[in-house]
N, CA, C and O atoms as a GROMACS GRO file, in nm:
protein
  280
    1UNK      N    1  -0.305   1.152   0.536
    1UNK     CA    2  -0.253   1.105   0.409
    1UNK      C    3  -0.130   1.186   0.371
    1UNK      O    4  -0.121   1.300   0.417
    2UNK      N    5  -0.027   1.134   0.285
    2UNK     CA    6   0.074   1.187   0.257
    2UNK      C    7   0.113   1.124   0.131
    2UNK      O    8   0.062   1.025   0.077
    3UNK      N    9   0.242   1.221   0.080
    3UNK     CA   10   0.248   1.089  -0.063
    3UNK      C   11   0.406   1.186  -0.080
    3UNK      O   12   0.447   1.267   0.004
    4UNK      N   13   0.469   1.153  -0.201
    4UNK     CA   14   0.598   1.159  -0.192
    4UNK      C   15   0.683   1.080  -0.312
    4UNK      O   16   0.686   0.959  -0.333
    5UNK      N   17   0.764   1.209  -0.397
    5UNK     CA   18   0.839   1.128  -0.478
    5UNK      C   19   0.986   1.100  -0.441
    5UNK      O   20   1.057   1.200  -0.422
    6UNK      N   21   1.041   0.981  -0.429
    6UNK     CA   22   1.201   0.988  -0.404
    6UNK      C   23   1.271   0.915  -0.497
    6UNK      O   24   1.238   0.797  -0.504
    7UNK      N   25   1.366   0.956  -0.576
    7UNK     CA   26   1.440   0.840  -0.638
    7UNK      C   27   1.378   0.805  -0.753
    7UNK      O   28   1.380   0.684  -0.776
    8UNK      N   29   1.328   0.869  -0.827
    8UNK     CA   30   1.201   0.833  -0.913
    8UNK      C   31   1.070   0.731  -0.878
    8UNK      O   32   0.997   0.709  -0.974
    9UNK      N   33   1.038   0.673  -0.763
    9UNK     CA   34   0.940   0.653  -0.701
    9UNK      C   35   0.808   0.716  -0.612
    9UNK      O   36   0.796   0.749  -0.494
   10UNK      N   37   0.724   0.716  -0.720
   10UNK     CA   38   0.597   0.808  -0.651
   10UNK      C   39   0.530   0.724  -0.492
   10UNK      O   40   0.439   0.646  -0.517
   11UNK      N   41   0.554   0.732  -0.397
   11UNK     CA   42   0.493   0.686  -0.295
   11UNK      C   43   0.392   0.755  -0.248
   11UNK      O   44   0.404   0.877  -0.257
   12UNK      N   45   0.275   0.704  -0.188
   12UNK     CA   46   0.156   0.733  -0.120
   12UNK      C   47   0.114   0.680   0.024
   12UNK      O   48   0.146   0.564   0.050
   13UNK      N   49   0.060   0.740   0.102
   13UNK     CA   50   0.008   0.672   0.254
   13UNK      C   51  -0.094   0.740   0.328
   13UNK      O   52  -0.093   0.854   0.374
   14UNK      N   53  -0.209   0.621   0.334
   14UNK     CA   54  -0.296   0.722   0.385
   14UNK      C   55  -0.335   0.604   0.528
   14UNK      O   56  -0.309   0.484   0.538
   15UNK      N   57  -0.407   0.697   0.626
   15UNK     CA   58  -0.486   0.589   0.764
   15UNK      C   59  -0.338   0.566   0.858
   15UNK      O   60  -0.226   0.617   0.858
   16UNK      N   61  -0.392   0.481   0.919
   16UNK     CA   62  -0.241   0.391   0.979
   16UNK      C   63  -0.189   0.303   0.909
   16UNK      O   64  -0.250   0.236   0.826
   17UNK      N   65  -0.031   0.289   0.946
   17UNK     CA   66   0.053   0.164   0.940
   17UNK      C   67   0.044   0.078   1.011
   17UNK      O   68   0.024   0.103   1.130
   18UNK      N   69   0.062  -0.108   0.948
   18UNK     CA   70   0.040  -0.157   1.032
   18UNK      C   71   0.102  -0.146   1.176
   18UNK      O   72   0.031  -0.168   1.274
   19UNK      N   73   0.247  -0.110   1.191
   19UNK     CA   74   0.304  -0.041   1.309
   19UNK      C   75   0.230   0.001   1.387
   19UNK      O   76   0.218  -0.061   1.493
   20UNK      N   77   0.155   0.115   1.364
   20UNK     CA   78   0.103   0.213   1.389
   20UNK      C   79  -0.028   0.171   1.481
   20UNK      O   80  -0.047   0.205   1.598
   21UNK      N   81  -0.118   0.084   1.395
   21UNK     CA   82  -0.196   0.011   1.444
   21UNK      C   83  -0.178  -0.076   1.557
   21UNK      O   84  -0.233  -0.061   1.666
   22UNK      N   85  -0.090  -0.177   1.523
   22UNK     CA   86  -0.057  -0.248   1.640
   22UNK      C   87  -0.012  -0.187   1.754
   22UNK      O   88  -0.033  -0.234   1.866
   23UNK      N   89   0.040  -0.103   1.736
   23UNK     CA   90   0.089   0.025   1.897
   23UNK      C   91  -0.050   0.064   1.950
   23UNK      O   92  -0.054   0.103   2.067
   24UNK      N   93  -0.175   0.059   1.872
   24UNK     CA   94  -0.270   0.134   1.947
   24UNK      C   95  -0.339  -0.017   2.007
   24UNK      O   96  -0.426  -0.017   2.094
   25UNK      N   97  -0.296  -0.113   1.959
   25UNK     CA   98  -0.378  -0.228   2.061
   25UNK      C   99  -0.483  -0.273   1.960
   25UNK      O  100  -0.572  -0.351   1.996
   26UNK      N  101  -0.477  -0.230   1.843
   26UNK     CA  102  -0.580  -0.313   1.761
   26UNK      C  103  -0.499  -0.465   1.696
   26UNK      O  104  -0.382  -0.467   1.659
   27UNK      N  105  -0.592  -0.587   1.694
   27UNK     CA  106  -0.530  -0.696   1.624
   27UNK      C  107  -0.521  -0.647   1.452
   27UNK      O  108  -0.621  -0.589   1.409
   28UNK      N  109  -0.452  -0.660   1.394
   28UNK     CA  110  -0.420  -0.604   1.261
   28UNK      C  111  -0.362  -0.752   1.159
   28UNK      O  112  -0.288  -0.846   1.188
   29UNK      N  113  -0.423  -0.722   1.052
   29UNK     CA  114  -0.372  -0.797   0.916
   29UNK      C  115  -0.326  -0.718   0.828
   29UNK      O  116  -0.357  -0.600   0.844
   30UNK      N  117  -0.240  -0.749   0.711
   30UNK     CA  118  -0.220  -0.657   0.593
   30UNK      C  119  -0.192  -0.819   0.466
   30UNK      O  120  -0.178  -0.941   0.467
   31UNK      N  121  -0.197  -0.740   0.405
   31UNK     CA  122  -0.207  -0.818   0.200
   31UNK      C  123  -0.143  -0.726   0.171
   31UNK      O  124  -0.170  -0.610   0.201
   32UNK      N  125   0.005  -0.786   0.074
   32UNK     CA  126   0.077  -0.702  -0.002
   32UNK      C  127   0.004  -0.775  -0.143
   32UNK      O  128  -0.061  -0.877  -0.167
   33UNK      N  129   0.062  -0.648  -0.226
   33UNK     CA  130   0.060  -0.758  -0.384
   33UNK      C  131   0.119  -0.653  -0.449
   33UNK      O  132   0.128  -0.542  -0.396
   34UNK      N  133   0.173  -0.687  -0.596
   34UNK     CA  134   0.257  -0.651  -0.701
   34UNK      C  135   0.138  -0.689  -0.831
   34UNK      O  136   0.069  -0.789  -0.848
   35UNK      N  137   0.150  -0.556  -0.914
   35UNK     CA  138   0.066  -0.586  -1.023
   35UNK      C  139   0.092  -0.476  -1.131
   35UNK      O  140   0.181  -0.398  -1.096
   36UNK      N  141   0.041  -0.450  -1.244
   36UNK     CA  142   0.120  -0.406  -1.341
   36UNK      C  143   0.064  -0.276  -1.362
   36UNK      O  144  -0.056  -0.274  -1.333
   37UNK      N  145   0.109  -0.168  -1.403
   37UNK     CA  146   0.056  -0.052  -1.409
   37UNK      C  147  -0.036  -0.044  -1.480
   37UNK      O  148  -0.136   0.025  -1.457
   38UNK      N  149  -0.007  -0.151  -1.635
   38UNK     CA  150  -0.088  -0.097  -1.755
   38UNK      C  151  -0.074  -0.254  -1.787
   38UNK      O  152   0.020  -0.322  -1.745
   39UNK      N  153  -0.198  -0.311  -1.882
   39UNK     CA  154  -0.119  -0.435  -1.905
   39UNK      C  155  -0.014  -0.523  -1.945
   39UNK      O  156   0.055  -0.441  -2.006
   40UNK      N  157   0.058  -0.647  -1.956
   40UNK     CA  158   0.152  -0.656  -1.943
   40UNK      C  159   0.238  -0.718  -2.050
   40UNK      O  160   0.353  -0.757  -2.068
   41UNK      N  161   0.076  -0.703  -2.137
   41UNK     CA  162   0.107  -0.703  -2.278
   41UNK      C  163   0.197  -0.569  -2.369
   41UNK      O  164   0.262  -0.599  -2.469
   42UNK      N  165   0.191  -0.436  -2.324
   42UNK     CA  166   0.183  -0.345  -2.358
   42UNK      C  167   0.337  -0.360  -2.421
   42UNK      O  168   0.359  -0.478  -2.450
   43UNK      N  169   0.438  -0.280  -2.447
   43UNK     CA  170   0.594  -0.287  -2.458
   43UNK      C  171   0.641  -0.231  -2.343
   43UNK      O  172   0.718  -0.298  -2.274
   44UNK      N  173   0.612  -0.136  -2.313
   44UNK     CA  174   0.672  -0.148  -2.113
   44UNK      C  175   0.571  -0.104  -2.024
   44UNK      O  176   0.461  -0.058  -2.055
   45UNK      N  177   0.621  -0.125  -1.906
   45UNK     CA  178   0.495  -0.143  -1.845
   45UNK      C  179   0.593  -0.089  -1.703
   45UNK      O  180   0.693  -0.029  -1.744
   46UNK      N  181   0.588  -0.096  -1.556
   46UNK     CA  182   0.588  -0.075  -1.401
   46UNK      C  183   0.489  -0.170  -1.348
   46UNK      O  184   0.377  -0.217  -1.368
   47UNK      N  185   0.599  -0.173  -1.265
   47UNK     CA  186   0.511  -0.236  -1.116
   47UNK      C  187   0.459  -0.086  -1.015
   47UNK      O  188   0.500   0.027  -0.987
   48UNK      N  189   0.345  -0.179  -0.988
   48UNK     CA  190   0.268  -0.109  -0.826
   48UNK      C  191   0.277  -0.198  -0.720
   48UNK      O  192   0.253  -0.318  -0.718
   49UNK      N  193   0.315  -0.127  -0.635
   49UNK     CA  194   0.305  -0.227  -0.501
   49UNK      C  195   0.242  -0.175  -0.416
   49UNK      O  196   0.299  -0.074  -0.376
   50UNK      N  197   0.109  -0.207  -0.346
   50UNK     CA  198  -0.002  -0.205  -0.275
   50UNK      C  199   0.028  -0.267  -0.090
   50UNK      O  200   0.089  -0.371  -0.062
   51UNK      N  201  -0.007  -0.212  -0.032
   51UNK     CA  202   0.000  -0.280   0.106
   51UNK      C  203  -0.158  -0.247   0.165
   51UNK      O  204  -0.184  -0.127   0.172
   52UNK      N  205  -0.236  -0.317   0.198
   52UNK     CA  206  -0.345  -0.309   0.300
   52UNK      C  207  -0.343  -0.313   0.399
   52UNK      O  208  -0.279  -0.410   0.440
   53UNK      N  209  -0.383  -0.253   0.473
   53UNK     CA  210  -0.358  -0.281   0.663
   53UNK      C  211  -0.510  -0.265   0.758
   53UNK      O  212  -0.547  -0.153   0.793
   54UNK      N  213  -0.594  -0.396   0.796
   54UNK     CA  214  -0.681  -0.440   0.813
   54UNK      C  215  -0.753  -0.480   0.951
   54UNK      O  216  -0.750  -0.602   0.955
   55UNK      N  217  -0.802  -0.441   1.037
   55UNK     CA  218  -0.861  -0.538   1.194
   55UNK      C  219  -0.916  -0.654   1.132
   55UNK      O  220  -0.995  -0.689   1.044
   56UNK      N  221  -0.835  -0.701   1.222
   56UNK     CA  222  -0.849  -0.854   1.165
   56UNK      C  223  -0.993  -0.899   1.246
   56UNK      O  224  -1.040  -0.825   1.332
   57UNK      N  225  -1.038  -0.992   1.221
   57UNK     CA  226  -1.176  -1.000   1.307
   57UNK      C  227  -1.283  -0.919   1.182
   57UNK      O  228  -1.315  -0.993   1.089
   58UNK      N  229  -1.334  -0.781   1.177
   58UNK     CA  230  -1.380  -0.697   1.139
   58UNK      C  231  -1.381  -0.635   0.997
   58UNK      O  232  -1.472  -0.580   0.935
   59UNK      N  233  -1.239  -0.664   0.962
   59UNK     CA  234  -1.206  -0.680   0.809
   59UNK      C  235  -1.196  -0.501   0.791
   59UNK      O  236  -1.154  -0.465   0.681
   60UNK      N  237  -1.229  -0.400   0.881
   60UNK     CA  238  -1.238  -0.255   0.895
   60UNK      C  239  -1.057  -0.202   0.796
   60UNK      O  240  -0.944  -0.242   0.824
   61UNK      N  241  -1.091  -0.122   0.705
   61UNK     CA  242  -0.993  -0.105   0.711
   61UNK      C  243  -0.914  -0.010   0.762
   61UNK      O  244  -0.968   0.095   0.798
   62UNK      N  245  -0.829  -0.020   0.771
   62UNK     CA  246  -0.699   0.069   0.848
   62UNK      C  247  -0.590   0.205   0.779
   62UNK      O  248  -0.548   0.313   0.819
   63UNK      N  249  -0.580   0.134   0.673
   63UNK     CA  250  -0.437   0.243   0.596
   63UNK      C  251  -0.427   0.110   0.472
   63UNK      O  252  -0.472  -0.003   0.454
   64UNK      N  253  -0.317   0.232   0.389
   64UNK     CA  254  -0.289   0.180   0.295
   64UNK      C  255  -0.119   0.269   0.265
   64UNK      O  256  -0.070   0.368   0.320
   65UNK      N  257  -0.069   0.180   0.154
   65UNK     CA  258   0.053   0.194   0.122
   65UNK      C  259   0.099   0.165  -0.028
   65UNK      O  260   0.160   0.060  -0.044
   66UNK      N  261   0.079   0.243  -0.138
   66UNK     CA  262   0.156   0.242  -0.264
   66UNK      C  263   0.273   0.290  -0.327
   66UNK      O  264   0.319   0.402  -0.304
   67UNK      N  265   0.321   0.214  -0.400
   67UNK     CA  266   0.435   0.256  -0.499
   67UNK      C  267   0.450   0.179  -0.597
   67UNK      O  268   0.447   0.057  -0.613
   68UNK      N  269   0.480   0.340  -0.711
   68UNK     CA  270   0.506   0.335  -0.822
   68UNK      C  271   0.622   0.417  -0.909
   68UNK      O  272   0.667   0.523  -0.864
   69UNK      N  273   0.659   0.373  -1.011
   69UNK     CA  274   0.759   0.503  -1.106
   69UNK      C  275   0.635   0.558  -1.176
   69UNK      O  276   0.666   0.628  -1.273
   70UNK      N  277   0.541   0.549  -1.161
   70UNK     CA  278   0.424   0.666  -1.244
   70UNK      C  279   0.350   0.678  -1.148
   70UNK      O  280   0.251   0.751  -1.155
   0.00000   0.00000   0.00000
């Protein structure tokens, strides 16, 4: 796992990438999505952006991938 601020973006990573995965010979899936830090009712709010990285078949998971400005 690793994580990391650049640019005012807090990034995180833990497991493998799907890259990473697929180099070792596993079949791999990933799901991105975008969703709100806080609700989106609030007066301001950020995005998170999420990546999953998955054996496909098995549903096992693999790694993950976030970012945020908080």
């Amino acid at each position: 796992s690793n994580a990391i601020c650049v640019f005012g973006y807090n990034m995180a990573s833990t497991g493998w990438s799907e890259e990473t995965a697929k180099k070792k010979g596993l079949k791999v899936k990933s799901n991105f999505f975008r969703d709100a830090e806080r609700p989106e009712f609030m007066p301001t709010y950020e995005d998170v952006l999420v990546k999953i990285v998955y054996e496909e078949g098995t549903g096992r998971l693999l790694g993950a991938q976030i970012a945020s400005k908080h």
